[in-house]
C-alpha positions as CSV (number, residue, x, y, z in Angstrom):
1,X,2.3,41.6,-74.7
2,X,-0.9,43.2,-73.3
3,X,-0.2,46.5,-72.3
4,X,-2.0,47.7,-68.9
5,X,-2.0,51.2,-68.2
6,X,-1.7,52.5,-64.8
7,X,-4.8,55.3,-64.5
8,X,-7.3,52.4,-65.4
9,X,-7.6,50.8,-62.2
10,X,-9.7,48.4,-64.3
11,X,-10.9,45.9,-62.9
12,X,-14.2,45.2,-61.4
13,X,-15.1,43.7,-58.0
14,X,-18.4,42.0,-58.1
15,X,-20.6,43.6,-56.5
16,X,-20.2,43.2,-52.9
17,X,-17.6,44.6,-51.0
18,X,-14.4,44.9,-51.3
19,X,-12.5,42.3,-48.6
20,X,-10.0,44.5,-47.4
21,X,-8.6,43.4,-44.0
22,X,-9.3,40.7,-41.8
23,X,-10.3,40.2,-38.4
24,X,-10.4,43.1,-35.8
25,X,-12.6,44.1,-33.4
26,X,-16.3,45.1,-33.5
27,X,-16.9,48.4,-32.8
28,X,-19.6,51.3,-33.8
29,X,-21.2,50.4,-37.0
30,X,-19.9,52.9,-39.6
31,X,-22.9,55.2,-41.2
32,X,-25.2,53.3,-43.1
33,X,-24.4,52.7,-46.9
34,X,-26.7,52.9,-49.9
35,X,-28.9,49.7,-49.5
36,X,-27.6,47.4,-52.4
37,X,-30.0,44.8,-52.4
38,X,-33.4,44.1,-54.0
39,X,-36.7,45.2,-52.6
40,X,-38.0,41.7,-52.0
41,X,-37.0,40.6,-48.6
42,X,-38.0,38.2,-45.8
43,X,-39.2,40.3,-42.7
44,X,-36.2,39.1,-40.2
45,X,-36.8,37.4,-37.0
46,X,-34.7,37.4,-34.3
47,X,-33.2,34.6,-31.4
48,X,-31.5,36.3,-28.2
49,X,-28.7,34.0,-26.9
50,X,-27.0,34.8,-23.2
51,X,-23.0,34.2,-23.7
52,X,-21.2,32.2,-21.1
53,X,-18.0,30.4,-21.1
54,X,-18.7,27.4,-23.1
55,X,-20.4,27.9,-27.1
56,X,-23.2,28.1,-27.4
57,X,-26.0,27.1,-29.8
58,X,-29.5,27.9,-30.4
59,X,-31.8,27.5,-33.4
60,X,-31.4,30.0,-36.8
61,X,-33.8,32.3,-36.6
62,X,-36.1,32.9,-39.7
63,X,-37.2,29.8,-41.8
64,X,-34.2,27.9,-42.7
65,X,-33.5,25.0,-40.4
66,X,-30.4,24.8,-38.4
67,X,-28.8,25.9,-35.5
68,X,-26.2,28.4,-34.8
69,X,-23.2,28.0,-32.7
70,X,-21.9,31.3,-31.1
71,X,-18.2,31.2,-29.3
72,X,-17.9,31.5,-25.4
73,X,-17.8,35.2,-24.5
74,X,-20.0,37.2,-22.3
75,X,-23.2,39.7,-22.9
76,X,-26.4,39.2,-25.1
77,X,-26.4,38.6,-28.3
78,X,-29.9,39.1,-30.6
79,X,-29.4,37.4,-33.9
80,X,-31.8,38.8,-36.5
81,X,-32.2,37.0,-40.1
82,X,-32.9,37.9,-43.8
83,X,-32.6,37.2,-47.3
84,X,-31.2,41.0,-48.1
85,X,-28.1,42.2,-47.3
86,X,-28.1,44.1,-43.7
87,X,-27.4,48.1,-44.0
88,X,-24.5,48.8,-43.8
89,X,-23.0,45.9,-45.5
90,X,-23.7,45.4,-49.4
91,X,-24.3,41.9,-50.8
92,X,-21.4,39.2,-50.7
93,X,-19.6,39.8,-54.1
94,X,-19.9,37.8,-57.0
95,X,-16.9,36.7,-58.5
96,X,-13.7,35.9,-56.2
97,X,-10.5,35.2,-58.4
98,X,-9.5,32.7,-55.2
99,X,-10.3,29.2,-56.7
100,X,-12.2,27.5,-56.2
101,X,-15.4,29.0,-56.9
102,X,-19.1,28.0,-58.0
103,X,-20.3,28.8,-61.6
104,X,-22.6,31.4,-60.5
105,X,-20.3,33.2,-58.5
106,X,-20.5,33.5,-54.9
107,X,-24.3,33.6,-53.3
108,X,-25.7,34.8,-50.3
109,X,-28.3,31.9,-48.5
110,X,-29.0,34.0,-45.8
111,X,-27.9,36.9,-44.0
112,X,-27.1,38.2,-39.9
113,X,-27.4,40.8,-37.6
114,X,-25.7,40.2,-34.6
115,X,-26.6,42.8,-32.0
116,X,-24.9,43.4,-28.6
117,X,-29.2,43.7,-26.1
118,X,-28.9,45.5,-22.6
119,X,-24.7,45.9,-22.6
120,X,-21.7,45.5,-24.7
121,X,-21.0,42.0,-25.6
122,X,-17.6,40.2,-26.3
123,X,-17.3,37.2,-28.5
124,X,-14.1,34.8,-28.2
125,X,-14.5,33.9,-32.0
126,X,-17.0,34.5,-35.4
127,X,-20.2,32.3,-34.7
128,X,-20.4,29.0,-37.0
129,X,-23.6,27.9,-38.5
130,X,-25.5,24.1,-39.7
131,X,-27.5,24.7,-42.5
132,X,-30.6,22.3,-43.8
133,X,-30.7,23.4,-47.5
134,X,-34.0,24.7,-49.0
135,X,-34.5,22.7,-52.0
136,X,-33.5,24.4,-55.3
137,X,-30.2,25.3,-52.7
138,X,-27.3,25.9,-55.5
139,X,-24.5,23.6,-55.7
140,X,-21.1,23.9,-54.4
141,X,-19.0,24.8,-51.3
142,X,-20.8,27.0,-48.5
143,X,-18.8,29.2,-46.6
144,X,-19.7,31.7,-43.7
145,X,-18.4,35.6,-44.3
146,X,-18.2,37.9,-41.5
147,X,-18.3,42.0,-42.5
148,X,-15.1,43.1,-40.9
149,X,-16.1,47.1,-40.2
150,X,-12.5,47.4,-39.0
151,X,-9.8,45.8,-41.5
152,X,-8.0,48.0,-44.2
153,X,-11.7,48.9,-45.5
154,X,-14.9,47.5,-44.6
155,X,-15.4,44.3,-46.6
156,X,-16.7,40.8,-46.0
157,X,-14.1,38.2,-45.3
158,X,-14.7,34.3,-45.1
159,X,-14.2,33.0,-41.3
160,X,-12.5,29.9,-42.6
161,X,-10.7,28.7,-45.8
162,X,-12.6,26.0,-46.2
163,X,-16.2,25.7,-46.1
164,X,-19.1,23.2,-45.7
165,X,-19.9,20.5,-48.2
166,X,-23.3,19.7,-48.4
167,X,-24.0,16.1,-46.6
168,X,-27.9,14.3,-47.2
169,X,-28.5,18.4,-48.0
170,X,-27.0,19.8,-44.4
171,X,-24.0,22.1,-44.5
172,X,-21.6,22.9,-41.3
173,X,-19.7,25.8,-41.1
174,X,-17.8,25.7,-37.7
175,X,-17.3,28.7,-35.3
176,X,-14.2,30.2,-34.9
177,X,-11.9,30.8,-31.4
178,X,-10.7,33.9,-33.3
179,X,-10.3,37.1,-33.3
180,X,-12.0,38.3,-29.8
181,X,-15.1,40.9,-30.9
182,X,-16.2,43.7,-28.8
183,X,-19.6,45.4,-29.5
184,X,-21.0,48.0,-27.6
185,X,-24.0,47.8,-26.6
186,X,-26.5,48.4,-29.6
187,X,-24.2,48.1,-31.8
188,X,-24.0,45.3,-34.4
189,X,-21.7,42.8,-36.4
190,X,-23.3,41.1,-40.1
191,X,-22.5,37.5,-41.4
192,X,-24.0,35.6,-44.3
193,X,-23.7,32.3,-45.1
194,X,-23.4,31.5,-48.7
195,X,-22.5,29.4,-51.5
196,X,-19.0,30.2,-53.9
197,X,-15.3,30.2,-52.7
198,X,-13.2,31.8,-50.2
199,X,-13.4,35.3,-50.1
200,X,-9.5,36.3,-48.2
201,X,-9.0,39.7,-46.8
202,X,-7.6,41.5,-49.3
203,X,-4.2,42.4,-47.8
204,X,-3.7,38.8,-48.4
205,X,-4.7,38.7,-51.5
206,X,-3.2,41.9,-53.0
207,X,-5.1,45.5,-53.0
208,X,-1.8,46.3,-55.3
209,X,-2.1,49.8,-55.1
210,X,-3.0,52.4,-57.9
211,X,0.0,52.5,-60.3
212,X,0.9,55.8,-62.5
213,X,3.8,54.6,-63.8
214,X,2.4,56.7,-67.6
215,X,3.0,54.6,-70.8
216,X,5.6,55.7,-73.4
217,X,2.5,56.6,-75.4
218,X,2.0,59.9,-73.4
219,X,-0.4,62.5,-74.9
220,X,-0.9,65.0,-77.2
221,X,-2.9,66.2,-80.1
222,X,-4.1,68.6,-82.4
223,X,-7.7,69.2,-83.1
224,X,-8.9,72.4,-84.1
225,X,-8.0,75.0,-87.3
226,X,-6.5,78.0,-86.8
227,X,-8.3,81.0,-88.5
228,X,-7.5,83.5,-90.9
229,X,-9.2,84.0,-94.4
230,X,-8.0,81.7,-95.1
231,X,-5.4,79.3,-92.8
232,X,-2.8,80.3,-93.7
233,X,-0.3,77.3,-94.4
234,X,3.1,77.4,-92.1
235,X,1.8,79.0,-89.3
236,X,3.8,77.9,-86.4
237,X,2.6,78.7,-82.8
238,X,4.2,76.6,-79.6
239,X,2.8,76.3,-76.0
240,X,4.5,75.7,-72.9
241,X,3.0,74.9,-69.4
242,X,2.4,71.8,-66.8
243,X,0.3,68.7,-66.3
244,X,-0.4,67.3,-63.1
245,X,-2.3,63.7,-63.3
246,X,-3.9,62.2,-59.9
247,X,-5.3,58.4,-59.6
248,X,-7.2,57.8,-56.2
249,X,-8.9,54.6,-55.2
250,X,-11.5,54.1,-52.7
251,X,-12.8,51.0,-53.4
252,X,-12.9,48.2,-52.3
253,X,-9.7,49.1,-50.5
254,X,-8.1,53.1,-50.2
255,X,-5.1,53.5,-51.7
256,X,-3.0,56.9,-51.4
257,X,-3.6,58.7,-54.5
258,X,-0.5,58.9,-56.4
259,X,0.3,61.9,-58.7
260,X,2.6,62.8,-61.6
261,X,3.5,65.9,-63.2
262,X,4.5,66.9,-66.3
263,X,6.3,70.1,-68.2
264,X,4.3,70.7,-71.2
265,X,5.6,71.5,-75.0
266,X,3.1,72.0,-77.8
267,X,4.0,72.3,-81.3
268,X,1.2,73.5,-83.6
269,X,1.8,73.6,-88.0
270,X,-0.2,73.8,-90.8
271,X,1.2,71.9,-93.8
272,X,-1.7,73.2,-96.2
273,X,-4.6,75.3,-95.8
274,X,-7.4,72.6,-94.6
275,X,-4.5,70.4,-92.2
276,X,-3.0,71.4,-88.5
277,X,-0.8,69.2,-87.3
278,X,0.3,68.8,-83.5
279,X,3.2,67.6,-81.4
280,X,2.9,67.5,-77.7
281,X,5.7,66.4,-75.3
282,X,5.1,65.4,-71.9
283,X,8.6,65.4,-69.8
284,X,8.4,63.7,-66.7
285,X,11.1,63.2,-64.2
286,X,11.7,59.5,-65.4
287,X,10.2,59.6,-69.2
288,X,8.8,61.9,-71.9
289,X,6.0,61.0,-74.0
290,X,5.1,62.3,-77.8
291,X,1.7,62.4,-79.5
292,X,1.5,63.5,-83.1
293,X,-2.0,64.6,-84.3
294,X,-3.2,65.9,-88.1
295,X,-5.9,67.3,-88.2
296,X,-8.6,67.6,-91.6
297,X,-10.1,71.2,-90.9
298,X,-12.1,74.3,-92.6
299,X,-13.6,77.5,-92.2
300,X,-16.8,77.2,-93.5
301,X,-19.6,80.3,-92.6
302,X,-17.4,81.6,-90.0
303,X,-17.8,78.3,-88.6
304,X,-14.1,76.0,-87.5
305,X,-14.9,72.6,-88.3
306,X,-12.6,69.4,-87.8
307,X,-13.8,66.5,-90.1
308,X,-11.2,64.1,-88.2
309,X,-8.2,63.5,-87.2
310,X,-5.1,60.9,-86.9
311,X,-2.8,60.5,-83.5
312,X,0.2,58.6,-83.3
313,X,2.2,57.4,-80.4
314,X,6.2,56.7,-80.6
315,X,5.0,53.4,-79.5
316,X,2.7,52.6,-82.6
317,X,-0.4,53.2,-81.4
318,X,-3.2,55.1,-83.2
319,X,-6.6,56.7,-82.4
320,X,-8.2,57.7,-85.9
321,X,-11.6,59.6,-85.0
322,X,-14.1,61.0,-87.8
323,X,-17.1,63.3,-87.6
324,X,-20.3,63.1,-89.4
325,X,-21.7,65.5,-91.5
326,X,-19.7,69.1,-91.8
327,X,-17.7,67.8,-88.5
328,X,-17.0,69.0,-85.3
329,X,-17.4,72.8,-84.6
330,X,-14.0,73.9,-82.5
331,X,-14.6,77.8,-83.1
332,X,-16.5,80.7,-84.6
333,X,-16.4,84.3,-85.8
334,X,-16.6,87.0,-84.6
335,X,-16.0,85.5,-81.0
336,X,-18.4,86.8,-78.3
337,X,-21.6,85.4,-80.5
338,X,-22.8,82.7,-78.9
339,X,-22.3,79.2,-78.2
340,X,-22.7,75.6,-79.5
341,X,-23.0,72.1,-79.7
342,X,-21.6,69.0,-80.8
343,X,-22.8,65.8,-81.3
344,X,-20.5,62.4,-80.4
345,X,-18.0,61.5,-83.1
346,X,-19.0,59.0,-86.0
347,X,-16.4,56.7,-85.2
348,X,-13.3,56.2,-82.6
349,X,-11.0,53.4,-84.5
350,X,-7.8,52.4,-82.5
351,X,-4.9,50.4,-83.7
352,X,-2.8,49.5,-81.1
353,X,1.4,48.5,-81.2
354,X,0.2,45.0,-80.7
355,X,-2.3,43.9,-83.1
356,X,-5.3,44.7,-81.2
357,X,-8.1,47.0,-82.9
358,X,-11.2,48.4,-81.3
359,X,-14.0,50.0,-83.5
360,X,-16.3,52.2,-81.5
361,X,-19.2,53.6,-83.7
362,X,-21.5,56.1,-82.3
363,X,-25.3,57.3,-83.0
364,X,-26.1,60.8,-82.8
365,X,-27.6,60.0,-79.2
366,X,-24.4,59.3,-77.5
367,X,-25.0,54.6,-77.6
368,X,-23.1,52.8,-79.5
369,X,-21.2,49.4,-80.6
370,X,-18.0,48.6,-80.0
371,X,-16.3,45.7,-81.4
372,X,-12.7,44.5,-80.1
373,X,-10.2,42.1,-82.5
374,X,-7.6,41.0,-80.1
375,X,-4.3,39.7,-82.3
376,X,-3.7,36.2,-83.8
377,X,-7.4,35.5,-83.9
378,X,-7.7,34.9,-80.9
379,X,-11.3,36.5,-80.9
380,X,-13.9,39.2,-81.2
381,X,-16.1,41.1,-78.0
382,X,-18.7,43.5,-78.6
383,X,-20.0,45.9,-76.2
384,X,-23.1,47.4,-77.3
385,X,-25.1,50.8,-75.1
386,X,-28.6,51.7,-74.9
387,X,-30.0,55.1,-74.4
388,X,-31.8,54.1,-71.3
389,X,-28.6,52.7,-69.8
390,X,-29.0,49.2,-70.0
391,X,-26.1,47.5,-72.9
392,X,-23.8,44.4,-72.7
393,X,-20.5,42.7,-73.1
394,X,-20.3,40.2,-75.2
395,X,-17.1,37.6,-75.3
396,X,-16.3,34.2,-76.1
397,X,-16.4,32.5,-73.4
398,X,-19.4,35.0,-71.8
399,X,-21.6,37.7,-71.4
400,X,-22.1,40.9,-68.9
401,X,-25.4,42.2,-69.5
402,X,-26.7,45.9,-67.8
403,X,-30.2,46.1,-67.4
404,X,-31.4,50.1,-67.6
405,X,-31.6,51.1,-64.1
406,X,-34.9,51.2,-62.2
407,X,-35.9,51.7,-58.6
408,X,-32.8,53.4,-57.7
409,X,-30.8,50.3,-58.5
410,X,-28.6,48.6,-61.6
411,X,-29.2,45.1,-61.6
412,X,-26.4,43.4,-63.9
413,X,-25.6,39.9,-64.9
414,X,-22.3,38.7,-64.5
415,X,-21.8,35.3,-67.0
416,X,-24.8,34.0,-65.5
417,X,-24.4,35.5,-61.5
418,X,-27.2,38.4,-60.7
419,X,-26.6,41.3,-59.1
420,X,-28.3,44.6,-57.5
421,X,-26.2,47.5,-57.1
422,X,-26.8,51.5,-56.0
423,X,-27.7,53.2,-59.7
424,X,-24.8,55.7,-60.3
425,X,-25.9,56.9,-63.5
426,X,-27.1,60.3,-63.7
427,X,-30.7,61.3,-63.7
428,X,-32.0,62.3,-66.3
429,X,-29.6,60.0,-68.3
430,X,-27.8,61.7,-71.3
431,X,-25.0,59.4,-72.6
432,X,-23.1,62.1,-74.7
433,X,-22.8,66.0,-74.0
434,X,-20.5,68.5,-75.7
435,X,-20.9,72.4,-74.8
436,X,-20.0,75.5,-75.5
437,X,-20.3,78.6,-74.2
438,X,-18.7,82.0,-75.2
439,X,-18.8,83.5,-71.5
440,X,-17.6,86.9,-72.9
441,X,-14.8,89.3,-71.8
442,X,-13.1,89.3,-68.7
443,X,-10.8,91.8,-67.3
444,X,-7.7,90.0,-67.0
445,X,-6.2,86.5,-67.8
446,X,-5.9,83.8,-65.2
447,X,-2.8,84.1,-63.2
448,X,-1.6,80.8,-64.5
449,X,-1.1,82.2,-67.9
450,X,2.5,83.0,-68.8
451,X,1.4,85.1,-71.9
452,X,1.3,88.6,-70.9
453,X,-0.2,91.8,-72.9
454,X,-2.8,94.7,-74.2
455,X,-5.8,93.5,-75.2
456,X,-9.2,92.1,-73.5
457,X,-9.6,88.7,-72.8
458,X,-12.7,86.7,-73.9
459,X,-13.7,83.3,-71.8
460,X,-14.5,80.5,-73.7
461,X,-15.5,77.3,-71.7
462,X,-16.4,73.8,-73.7
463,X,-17.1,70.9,-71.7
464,X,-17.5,66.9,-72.3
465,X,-19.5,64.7,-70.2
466,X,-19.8,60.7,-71.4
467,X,-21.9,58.6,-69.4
468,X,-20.5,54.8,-70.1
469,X,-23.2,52.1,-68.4
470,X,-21.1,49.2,-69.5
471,X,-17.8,49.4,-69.0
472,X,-18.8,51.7,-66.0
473,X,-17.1,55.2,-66.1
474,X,-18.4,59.1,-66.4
475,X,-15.9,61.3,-67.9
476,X,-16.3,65.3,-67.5
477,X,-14.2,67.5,-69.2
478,X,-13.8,70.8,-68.7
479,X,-11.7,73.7,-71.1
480,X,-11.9,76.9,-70.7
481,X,-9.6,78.9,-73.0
482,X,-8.5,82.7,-73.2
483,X,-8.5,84.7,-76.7
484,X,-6.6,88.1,-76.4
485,X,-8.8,90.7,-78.6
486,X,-7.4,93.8,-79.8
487,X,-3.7,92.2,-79.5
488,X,-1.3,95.4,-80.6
489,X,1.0,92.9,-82.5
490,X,3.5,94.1,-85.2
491,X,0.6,95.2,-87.8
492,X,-1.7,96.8,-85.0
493,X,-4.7,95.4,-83.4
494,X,-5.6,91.6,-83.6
495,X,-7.5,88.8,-82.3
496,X,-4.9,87.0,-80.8
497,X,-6.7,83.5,-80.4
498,X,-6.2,81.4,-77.2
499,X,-3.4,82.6,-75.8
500,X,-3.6,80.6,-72.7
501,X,-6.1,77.7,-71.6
502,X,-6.7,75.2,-68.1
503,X,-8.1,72.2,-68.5
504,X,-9.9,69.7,-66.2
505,X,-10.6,66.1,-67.0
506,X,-12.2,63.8,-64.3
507,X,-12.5,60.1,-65.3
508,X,-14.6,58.7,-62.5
509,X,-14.7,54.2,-62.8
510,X,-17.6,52.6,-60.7
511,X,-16.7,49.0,-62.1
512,X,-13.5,47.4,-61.6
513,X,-11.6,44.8,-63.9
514,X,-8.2,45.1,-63.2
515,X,-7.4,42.1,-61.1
516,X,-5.4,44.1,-59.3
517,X,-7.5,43.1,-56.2
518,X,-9.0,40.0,-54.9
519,X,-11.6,40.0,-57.1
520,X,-12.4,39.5,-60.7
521,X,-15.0,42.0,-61.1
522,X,-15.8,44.6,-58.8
523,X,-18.9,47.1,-59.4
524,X,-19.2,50.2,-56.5
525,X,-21.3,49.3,-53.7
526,X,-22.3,53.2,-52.9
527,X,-22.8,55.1,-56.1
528,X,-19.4,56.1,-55.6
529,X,-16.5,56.0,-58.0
530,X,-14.3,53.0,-57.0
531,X,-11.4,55.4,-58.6
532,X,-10.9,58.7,-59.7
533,X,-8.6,59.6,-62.6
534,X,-8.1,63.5,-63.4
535,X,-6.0,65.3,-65.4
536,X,-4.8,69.4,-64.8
537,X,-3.1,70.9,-67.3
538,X,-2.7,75.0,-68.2
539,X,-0.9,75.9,-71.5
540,X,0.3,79.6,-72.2
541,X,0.7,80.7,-75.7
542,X,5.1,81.2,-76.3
543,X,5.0,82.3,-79.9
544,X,2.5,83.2,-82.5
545,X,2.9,85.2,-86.5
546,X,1.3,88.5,-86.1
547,X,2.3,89.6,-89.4
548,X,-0.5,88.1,-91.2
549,X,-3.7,89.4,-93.6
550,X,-6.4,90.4,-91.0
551,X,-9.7,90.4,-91.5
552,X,-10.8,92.0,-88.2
553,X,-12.0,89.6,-85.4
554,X,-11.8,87.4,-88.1
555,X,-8.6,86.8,-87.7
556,X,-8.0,83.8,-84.6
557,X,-5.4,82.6,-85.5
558,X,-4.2,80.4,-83.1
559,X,-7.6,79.5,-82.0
560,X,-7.9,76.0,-83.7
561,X,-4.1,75.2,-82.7
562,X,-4.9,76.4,-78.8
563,X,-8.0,74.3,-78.6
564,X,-6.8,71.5,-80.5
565,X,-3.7,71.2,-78.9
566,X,-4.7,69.4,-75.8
567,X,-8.1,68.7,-76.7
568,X,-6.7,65.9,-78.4
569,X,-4.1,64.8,-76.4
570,X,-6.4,63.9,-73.5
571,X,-8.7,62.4,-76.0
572,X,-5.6,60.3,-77.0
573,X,-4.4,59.6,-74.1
574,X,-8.1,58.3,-72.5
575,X,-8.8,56.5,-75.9
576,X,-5.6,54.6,-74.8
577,X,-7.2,54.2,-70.9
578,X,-10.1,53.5,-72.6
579,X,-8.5,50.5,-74.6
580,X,-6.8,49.3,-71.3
581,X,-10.3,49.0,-69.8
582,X,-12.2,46.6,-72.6
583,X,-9.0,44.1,-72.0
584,X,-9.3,43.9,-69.0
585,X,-12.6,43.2,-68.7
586,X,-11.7,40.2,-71.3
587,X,-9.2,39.0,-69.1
588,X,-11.9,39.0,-66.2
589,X,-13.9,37.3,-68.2
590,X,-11.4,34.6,-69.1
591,X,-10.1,34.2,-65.3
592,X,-13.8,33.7,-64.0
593,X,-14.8,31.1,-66.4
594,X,-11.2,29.3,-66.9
595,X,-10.8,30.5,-70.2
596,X,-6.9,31.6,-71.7
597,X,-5.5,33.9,-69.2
């Protein structure tokens, strides 16, 4: 059973807009939208029709041959034409899960700007168009969209359900008698006719909503040593405190964000000297979820390093993750001397409950290949990143290919469709970033800490960016963690190592595979995030052994176990997302080309 977890929002429009709504009115144009098409367009020309209270039709203006045929209504109407998408609307998407649909997706012939000249102008119906095909024209069923401004979110919407077959290489589109449009005067409405399937408003067609219903896989971890001289082996330290997980969508139709929230357990051992082992809980009003983490770990040159480290889910799932060369530097001593960085991990190797396996394997410059086994042979997909942005998606009945973007734009391929988007990647482009800073003392913990006593806190704030061009997200992460120096514990002053922590993790997804809309693919038409998936957590340190050998600052010893445990817990928990994602871009991939579903 594929399992689809809620914060992915997965699945990806193509790149036009999202159809949500149908119908409505005119109105003001909404402000104008990153242009999403390519440079080379044809300069548009323009016909001026006078409504009256019969249709009308006068010739397409521009170089195609045909006519136009605009509803009875009253006012003037100036029709401008071009090959690029009109500002504000973005180019007709590319793959509609409605069948049926052409090869290459859906295709834009031509585009309109209807504009109300000298006064507001009604229309008693969406004009209708008859098309001479250029030759070279692709094959299939043409269809006229209309870029309702006014539905559940601006989207284009086909005017009819059936379109125009193609007869001795002319194509008729009728007008419609419906819905009555109002434009004020200057202001415009946009229709293309094109080549594909019917594109249905989406409250039709199912803008599902964003689901947070979290899987029984939950999340947890443990990721970093703790830090005598040396670990000292059954150390025990818990943490208590509260998660609060928000998923909003914005594209291609807004959704209410929903939220969750969690009451936070951490339990933090160290079965031998070089191991720390980690159990997080995550009780939420209708579930809990469990995520055990051991972790390999040293102090090496008053360095804390993580080789790698095992998670488990009660559901069977696991995220093995490894480190090249001396690991992953979580801490250092004395505190308060400097920062560092990290390079991405070697490797990310899930095994999930049902048979499915991803390998991710990293270079030191944040690309990579990933390779995904789905269960009873059923086939392998590889996604492979660039450092300049470009990559692809391989499967086996298809490719998505990302070229690296240039001009402001991505242009992607989508099993053989084109398509020009807004670039969302950052500039410069740096796939993989890991951080961190030793901000120094402060004079007082944050007032979400629990943890309460002498000593002077010290700010330490590490923070994870990755930058994914293919399967289309930008993670940031964000922990800033509190040690307590000069701790009057039971044997006098210590280094009390984090004794409380917040986190922030923002998963922001411009591409869309989820088929939880209208469409099989969706890619953001704006540079924006279609959703937004972030995680708040702050931990407070409950218990902690003070009676141990010290070796001045030296001893942190609950620094690894603060760190680690929810470091990798969110890791966990997005490697599952993550997992989510790369199926559902297979299933995409299988709906749009008629593969197994």
């Amino acid at each position: 059973m594929e399992a689809r977890f809620a914060f992915l929002g997965a699945v990806i429009f193509a790149a036009g807009l999202a159809a949500c709504g149908s119908g409505g009115s005119g109105g003001t144009p909404p402000p104008t939208a990153h242009p999403t098409s390519t440079p080379t367009a044809t300069p548009p020309v323009t016909t001026t029709i006078t409504l009256g209270v019969q249709p009308t039709t006068a010739p397409i203006p521009g170089k195609l041959i045909g006519t136009v045929a605009v509803p009875a209504g009253s006012g003037t109407l100036t029709i401008a034409a071009s090959t690029t998408n009109p500002s504000p609307a973005p180019v007709i998407q590319i793959v509609h899960r409605a069948r049926p649909f052409a090869a290459g997706g859906n295709t834009a012939l031509v585009y309109f700007t209807a504009t109300a000249t000298g006064g507001p102008v009604t229309l008693n119906g969406l004009p209708g168009f008859t098309v001479t095909l250029p030759a070279g024209s692709p094959s299939g069923e043409y269809f006229v969209a209309y870029y309702d401004m006014n539905g559940q979110s601006p989207a284009w919407v086909s005017t009819t359900p059936t379109g125009g077959q193609p007869a001795g290489g002319i194509v008729t589109v009728p007008a419609t008698t419906t819905p009555v449009i109002s434009i004020p005067s200057g202001g415009s409405i946009y229709l293309a006719v094109y080549v594909g399937g019917f594109i249905p408003p989406i409250n039709l067609s199912g803008c599902v909503g964003v689901n947070i219903a979290r899987p029984s896989a939950g999340a947890a971890n443990a990721r970093n040593a703790d830090g005598a001289y040396p670990i000292n082996q059954g150390n025990v330290y818990t943490y208590a405190g509260a998660l609060t997980q928000a998923i909003s969508r914005t594209q291609p139709c807004p959704q209410p964000t929903a939220t969750a929230n969690a009451a936070v357990a951490i339990g933090v051992t160290f079965p031998n000297a070089t191991q720390e082992q980690s159990v997080e809980t995550d009780a939420y009003a209708t579930n809990a979820t469990t995520v055990t983490t051991l972790a390999n770990v040293a102090l090496s040159a008053g360095k804390y390093l993580e080789t790698s480290e095992t998670a488990n889910d009660l559901n069977g799932n696991t995220v093995k993750t490894t480190y090249a060369g001396s690991g992953l530097q979580f801490g250092q001593l004395p505190e308060g001397s400097g920062g560092w960085t990290n390079a991405p991990p070697s490797s990310v190797n899930q095994a999930l409950a049902d048979g499915t396996k991803i390998l991710r394997v990293y270079a030191a410059a944040g690309t990579y290949t990933e390779t995904l086994t789905l269960p009873g042979g059923s086939g392998t997909n590889v996604i492979t990143v660039s450092a300049d942005g470009s990559g692809s998606y391989a499967t086996g009945v298809g490719n998505v290919t990302v070229a690296a973007p240039t001009g402001g734009n991505i242009t992607l391929s989508v099993f053989g469709a084109p398509l020009t988007i807004p670039s969302w990647l950052p500039a410069p482009l740096k796939l993989y970033s890991d951080v961190t800073q030793d901000l120094g003392s402060v004079a007082s913990l944050p007032g979400v800490c629990t943890f309460r006593g002498t000593g002077t806190p010290e700010h330490i704030r590490r923070t994870i960016q990755i930058v994914d061009p293919v399967v289309g997200y930008i993670e940031t992460e964000t922990f800033d963690t509190y040690d307590l120096v000069n701790y009057v514990g039971s044997s006098g002053p210590v280094t009390l190592g984090p004794v409380c922590s917040t986190i922030a993790d923002t998963l922001d997804e411009y591409y869309d595979y989820s088929l939880t809309t209208p469409y099989a693919f969706y890619f953001s038409t704006n540079a924006q995030p279609v959703l937004t998936n972030t995680i708040r957590e702050q931990l407070s340190l409950q218990s902690a052994p003070l009676t141990v050998n010290l070796a001045g600052r030296g001893a942190s010893q609950a620094f690894a176990a603060q760190i680690v445990a929810r470091q990798a817990g969110i890791r966990f928990e997005r490697a599952m997302e993550r997992a989510a994602q790369v199926r559902a871009m297979m299933r995409a991939s299988a709906h749009t080309t008629g593969g197994p579903r």
